[in-house]
PDB file of N, CA, C and O in Angstrom, chain B, residues numbered from 101:
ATOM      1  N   UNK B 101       0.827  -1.193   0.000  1.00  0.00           N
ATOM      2  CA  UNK B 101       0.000   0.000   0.000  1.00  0.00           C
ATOM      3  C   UNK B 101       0.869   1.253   0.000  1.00  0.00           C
ATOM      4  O   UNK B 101       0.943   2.077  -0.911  1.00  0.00           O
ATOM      5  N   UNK B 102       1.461   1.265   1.071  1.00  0.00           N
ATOM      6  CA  UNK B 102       2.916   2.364   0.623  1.00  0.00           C
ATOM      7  C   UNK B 102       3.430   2.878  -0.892  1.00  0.00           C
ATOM      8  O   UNK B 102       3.456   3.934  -1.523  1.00  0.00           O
ATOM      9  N   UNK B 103       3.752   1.718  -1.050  1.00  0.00           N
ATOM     10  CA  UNK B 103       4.793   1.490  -2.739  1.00  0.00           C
ATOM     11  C   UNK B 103       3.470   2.375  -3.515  1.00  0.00           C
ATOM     12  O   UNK B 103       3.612   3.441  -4.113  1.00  0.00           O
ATOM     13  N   UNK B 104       2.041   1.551  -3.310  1.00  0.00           N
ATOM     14  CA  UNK B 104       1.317   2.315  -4.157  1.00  0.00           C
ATOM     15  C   UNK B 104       0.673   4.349  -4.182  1.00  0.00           C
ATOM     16  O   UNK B 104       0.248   5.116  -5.047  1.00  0.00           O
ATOM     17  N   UNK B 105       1.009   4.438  -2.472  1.00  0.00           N
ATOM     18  CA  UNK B 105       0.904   5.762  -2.727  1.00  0.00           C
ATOM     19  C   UNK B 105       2.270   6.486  -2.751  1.00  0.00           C
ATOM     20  O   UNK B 105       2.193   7.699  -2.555  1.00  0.00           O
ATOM     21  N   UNK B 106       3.442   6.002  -2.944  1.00  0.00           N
ATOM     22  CA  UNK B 106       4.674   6.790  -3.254  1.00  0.00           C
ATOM     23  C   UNK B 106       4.680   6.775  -4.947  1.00  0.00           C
ATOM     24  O   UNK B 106       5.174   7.744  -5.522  1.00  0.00           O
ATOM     25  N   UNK B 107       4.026   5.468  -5.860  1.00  0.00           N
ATOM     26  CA  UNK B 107       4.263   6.073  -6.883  1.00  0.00           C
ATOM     27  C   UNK B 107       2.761   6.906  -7.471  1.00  0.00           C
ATOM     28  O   UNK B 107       2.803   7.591  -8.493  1.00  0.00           O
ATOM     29  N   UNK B 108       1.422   6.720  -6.631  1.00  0.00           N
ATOM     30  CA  UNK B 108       0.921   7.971  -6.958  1.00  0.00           C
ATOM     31  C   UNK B 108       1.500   9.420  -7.034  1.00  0.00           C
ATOM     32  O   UNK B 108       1.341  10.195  -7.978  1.00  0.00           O
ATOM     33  N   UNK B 109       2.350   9.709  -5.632  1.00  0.00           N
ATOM     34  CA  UNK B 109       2.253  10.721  -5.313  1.00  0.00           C
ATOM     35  C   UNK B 109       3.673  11.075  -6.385  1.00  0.00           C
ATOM     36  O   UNK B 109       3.996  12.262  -6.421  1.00  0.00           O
ATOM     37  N   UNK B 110       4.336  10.288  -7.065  1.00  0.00           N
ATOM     38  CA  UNK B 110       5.229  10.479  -8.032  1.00  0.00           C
ATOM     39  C   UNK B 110       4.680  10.577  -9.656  1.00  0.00           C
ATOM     40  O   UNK B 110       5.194  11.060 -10.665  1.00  0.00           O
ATOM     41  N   UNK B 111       3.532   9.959  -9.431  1.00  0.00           N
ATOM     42  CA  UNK B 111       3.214  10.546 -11.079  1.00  0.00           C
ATOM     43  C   UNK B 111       2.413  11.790 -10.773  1.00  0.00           C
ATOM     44  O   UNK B 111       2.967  12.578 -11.539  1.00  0.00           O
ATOM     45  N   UNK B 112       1.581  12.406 -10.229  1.00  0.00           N
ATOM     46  CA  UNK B 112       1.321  13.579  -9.314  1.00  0.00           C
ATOM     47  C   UNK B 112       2.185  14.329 -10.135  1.00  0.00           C
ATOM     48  O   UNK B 112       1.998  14.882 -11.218  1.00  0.00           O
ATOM     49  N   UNK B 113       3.777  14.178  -8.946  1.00  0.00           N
ATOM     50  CA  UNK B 113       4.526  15.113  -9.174  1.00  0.00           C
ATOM     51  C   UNK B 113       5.005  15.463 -10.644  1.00  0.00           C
ATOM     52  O   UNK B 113       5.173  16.639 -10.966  1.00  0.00           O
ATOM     53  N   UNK B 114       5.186  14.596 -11.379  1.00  0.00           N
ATOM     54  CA  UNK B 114       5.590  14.505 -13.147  1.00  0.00           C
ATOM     55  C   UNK B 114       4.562  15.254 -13.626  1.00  0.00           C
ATOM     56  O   UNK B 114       4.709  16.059 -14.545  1.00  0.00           O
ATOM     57  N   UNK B 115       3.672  15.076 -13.146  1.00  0.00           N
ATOM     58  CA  UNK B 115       2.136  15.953 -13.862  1.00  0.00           C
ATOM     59  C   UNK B 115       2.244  17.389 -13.926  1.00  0.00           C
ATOM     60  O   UNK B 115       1.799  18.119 -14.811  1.00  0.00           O
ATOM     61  N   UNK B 116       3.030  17.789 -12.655  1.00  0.00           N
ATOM     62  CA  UNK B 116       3.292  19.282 -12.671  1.00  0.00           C
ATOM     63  C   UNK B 116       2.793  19.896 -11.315  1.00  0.00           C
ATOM     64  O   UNK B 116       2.583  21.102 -11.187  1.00  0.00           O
ATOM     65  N   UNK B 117       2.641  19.095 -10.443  1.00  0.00           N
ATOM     66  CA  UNK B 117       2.337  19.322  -9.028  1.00  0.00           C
ATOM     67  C   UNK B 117       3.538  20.003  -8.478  1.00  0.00           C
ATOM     68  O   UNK B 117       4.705  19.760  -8.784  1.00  0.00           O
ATOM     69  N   UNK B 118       3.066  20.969  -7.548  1.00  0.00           N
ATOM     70  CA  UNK B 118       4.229  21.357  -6.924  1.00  0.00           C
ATOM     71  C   UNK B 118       4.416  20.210  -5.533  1.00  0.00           C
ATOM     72  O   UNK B 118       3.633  19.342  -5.146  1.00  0.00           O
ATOM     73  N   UNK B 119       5.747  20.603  -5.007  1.00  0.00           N
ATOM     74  CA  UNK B 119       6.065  19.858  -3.591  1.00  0.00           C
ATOM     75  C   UNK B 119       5.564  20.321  -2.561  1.00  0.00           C
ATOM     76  O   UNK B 119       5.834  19.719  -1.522  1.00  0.00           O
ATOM     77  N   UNK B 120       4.797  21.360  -2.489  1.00  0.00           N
ATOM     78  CA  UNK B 120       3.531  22.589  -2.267  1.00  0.00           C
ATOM     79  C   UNK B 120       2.810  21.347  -1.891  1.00  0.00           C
ATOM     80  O   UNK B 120       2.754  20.683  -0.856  1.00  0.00           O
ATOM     81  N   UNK B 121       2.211  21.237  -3.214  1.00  0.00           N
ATOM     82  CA  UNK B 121       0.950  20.621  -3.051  1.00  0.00           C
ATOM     83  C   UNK B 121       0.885  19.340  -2.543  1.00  0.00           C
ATOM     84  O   UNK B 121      -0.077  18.913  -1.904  1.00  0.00           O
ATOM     85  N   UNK B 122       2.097  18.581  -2.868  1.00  0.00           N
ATOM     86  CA  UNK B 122       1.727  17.195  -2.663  1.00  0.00           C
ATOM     87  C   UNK B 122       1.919  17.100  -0.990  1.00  0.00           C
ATOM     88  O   UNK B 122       1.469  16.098  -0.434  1.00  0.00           O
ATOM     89  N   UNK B 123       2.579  18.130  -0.194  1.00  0.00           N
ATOM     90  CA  UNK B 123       3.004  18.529   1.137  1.00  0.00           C
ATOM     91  C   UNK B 123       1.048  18.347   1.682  1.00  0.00           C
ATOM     92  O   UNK B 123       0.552  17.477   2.398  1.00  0.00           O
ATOM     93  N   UNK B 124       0.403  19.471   1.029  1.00  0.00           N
ATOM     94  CA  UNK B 124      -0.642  19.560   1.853  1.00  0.00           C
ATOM     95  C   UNK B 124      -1.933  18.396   1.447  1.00  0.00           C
ATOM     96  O   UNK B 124      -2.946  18.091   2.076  1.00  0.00           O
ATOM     97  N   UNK B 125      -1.603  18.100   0.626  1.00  0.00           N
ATOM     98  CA  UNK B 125      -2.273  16.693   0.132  1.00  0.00           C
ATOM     99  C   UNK B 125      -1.998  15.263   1.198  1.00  0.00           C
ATOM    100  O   UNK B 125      -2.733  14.735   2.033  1.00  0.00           O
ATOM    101  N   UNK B 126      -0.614  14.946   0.737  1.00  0.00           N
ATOM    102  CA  UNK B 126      -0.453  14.052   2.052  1.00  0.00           C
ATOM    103  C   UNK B 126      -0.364  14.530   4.089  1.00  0.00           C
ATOM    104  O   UNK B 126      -0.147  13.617   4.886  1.00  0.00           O
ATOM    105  N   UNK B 127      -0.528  15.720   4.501  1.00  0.00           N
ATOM    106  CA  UNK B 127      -1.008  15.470   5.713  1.00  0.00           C
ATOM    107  C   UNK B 127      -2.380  17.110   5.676  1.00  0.00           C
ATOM    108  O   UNK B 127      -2.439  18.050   6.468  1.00  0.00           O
ATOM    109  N   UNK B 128      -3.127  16.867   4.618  1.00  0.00           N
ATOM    110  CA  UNK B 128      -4.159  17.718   4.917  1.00  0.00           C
ATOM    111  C   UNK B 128      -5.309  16.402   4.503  1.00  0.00           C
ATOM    112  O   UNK B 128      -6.381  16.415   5.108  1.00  0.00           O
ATOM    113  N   UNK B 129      -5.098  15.473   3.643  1.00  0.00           N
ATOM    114  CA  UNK B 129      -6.240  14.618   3.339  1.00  0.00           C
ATOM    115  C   UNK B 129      -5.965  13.318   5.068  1.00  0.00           C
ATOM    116  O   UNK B 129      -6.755  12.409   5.319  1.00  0.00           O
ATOM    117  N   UNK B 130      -4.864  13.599   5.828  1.00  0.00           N
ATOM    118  CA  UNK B 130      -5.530  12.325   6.800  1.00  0.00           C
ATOM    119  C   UNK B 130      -5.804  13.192   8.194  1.00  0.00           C
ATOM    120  O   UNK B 130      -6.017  12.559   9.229  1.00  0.00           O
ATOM    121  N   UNK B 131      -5.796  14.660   8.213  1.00  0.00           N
ATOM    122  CA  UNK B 131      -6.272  15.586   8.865  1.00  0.00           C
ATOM    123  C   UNK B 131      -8.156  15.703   9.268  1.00  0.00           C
ATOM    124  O   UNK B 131      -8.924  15.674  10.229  1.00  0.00           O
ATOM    125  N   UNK B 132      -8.142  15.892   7.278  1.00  0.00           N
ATOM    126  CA  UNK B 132      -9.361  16.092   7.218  1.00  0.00           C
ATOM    127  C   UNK B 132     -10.748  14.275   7.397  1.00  0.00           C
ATOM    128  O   UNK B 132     -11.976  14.225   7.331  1.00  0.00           O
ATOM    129  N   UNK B 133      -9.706  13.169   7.618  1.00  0.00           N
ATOM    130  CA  UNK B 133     -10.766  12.202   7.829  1.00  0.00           C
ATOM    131  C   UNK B 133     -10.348  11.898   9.058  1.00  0.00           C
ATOM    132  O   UNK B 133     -11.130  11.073   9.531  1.00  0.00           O
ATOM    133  N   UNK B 134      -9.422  12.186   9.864  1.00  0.00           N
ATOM    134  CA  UNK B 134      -9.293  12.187  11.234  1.00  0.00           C
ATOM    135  C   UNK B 134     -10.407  12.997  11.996  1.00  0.00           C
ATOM    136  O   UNK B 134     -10.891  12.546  13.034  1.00  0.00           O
ATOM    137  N   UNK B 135     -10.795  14.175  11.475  1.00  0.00           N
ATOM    138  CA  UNK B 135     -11.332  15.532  12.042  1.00  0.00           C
ATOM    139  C   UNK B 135     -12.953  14.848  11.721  1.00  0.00           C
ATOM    140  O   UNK B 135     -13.841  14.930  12.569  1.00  0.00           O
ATOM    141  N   UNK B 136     -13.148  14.229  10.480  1.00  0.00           N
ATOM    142  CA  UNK B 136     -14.883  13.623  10.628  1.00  0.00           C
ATOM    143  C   UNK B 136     -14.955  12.634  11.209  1.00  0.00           C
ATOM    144  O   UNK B 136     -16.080  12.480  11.683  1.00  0.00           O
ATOM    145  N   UNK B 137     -14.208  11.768  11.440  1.00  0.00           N
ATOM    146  CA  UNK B 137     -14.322  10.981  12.177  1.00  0.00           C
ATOM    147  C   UNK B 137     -14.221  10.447  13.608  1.00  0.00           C
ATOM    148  O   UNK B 137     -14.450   9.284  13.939  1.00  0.00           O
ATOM    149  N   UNK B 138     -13.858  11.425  14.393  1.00  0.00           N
ATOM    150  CA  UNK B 138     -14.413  12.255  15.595  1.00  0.00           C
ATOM    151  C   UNK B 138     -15.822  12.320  15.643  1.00  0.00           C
ATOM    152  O   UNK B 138     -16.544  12.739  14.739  1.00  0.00           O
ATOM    153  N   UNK B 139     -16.329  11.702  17.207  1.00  0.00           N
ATOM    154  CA  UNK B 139     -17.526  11.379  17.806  1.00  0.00           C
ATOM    155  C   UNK B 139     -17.702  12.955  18.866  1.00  0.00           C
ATOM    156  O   UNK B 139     -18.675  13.650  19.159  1.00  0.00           O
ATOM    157  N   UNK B 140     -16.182  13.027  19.210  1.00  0.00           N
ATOM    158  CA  UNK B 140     -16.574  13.726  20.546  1.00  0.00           C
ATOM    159  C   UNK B 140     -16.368  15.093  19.814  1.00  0.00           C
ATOM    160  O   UNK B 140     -15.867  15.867  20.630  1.00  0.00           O
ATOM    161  N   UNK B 141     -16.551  15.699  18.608  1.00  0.00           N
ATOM    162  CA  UNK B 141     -16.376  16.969  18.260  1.00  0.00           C
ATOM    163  C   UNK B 141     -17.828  17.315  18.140  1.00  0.00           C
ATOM    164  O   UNK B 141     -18.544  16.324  18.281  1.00  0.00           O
ATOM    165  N   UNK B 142     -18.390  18.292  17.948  1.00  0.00           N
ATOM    166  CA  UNK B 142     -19.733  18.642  17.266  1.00  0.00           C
ATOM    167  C   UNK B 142     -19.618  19.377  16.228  1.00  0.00           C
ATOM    168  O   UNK B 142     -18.907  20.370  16.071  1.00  0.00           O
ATOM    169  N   UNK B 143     -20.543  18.728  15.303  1.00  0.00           N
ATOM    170  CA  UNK B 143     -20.500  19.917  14.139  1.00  0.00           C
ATOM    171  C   UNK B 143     -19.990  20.701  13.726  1.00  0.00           C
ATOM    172  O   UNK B 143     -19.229  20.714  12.759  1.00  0.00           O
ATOM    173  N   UNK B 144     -20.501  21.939  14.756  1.00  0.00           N
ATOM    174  CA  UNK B 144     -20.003  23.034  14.522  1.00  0.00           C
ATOM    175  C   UNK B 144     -18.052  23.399  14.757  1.00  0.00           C
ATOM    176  O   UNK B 144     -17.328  24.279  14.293  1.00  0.00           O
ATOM    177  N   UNK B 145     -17.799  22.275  15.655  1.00  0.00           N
ATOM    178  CA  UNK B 145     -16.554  22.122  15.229  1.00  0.00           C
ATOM    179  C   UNK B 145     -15.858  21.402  14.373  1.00  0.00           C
ATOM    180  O   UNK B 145     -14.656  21.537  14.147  1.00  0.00           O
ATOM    181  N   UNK B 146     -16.491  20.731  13.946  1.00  0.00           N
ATOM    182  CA  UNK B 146     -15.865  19.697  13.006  1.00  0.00           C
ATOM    183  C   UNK B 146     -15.855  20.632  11.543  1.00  0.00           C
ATOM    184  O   UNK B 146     -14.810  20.545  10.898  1.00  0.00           O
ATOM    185  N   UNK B 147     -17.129  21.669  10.881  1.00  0.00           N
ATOM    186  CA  UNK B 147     -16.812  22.389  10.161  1.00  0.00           C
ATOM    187  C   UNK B 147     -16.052  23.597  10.608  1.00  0.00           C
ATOM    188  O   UNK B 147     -16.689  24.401   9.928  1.00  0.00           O
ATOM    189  N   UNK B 148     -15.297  24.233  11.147  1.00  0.00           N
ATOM    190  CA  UNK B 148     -14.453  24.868  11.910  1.00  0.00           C
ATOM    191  C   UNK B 148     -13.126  24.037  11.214  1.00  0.00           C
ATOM    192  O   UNK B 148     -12.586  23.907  10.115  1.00  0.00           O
ATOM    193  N   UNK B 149     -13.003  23.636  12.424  1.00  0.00           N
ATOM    194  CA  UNK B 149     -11.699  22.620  11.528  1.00  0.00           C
ATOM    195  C   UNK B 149     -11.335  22.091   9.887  1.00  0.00           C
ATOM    196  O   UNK B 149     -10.317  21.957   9.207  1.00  0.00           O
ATOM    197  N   UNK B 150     -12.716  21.899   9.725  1.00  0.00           N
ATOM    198  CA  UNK B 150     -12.572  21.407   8.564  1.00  0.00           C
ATOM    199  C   UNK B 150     -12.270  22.646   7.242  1.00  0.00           C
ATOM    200  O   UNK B 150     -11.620  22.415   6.223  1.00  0.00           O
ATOM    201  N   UNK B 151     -12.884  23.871   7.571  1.00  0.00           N
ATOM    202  CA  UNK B 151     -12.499  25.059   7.228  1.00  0.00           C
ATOM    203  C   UNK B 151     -11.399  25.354   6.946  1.00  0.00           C
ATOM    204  O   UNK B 151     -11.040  25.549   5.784  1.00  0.00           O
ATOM    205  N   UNK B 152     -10.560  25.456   8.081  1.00  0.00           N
ATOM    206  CA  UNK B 152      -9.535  25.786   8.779  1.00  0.00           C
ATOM    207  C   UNK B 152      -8.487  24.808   7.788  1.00  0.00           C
ATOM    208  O   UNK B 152      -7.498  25.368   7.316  1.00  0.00           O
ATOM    209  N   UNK B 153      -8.714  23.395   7.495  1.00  0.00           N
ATOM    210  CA  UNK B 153      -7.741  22.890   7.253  1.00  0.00           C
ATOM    211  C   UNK B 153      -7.418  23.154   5.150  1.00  0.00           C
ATOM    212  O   UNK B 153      -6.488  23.393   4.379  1.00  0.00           O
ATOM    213  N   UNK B 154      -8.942  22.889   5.124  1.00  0.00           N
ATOM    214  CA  UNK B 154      -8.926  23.674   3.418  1.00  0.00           C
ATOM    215  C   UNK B 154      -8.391  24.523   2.978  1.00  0.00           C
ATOM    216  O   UNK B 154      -7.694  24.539   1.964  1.00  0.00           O
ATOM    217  N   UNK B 155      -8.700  25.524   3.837  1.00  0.00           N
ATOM    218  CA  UNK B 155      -7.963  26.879   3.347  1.00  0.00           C
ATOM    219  C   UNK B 155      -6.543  27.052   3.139  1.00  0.00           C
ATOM    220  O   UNK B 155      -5.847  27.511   2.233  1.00  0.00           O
ATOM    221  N   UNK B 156      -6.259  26.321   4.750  1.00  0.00           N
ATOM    222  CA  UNK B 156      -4.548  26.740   4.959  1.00  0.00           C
ATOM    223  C   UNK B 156      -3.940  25.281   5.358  1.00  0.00           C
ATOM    224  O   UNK B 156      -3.369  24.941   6.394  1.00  0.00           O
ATOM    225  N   UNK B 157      -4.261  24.520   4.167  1.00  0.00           N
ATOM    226  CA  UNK B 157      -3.912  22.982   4.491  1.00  0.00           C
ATOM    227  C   UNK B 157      -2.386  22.331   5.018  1.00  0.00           C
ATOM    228  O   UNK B 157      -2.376  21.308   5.702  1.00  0.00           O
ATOM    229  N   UNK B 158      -1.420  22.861   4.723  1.00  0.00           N
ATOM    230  CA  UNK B 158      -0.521  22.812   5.763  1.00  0.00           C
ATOM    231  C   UNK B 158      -0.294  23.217   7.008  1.00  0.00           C
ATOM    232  O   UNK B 158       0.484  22.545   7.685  1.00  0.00           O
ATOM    233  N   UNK B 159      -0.948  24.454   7.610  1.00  0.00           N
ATOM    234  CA  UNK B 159      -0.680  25.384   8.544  1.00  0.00           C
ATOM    235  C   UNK B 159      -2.025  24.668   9.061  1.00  0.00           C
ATOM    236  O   UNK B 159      -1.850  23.899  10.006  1.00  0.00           O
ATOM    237  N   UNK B 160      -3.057  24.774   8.687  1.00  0.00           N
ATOM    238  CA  UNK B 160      -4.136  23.983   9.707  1.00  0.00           C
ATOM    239  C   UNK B 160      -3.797  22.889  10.077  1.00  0.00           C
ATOM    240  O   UNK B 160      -3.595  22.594  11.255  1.00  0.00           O
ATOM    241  N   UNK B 161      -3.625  21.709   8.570  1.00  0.00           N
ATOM    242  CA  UNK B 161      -2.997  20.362   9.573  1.00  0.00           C
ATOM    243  C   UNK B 161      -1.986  20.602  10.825  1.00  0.00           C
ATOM    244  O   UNK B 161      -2.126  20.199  11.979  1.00  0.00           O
ATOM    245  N   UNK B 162      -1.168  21.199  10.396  1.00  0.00           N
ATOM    246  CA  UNK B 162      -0.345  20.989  11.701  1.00  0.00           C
ATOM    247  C   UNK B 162      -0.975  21.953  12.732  1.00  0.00           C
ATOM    248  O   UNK B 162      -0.010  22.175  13.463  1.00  0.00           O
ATOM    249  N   UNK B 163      -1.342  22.204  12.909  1.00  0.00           N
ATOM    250  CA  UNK B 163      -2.153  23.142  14.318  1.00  0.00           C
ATOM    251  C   UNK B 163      -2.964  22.344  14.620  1.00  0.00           C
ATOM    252  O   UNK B 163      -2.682  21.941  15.748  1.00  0.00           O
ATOM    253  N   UNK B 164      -4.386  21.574  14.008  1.00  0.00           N
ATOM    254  CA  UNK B 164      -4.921  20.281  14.236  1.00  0.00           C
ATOM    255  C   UNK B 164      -4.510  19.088  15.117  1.00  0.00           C
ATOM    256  O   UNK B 164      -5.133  18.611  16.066  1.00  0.00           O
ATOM    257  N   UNK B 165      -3.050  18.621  14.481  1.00  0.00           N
ATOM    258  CA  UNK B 165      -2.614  18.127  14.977  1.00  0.00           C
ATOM    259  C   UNK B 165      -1.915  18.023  16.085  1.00  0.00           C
ATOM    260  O   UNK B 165      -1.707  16.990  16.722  1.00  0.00           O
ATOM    261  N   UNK B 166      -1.439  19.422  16.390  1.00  0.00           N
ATOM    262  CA  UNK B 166      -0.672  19.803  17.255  1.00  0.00           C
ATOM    263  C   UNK B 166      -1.169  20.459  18.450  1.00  0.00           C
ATOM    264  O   UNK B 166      -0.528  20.640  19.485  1.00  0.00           O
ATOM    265  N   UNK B 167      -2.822  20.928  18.129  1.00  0.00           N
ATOM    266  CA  UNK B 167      -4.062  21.108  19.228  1.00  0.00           C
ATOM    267  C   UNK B 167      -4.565  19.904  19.858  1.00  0.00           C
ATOM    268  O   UNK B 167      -4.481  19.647  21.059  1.00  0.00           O
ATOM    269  N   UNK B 168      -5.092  19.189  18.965  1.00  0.00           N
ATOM    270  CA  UNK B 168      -5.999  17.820  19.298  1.00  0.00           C
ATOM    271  C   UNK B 168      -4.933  16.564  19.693  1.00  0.00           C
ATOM    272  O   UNK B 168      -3.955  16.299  18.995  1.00  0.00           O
ATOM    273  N   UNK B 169      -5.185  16.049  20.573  1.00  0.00           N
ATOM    274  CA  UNK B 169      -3.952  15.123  20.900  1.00  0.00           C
ATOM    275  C   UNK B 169      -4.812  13.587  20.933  1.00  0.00           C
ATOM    276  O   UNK B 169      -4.250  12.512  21.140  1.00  0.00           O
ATOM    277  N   UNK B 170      -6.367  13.764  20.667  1.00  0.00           N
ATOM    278  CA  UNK B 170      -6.756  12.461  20.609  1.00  0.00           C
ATOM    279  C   UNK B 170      -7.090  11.700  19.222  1.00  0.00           C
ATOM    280  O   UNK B 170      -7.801  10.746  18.907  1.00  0.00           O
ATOM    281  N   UNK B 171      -5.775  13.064  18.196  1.00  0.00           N
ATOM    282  CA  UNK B 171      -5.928  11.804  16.880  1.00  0.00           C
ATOM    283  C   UNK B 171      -5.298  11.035  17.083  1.00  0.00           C
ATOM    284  O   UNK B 171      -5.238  10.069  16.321  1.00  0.00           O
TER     285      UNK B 171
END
């Protein structure tokens, strides 16, 4: 499973992705199913966060991560 998302994230990059992107791709997409999948958040925080991580998907993931300690 690895092998298969290192050479996704390598034809990605050939495509014309920046190292930008593939940065907030790999820790903004396990941010954002960590953050729904949370029982003990409500809603209104879970879109908060989830906001938060879209916009500024590196800088939110890691604040996410670095707030919430029960991912």
């Amino acid at each position: 499973m690895e092998l298969g998302l290192v050479l996704a994230l390598s034809t990605l990059a050939a495509g014309g992705l920046s190292l930008a992107t593939l940065v907030a791709l790999v820790i903004g997409v396990p941010a954002g199913v960590s953050l729904l999948g949370k029982d003990r958040l409500s809603g209104g925080a879970k879109a908060m966060w989830l906001a938060v991580v879209v916009l500024f998907p590196i800088l939110g993931s890691a604040v996410y991560f670095g707030v919430r300690s029960d991912w």
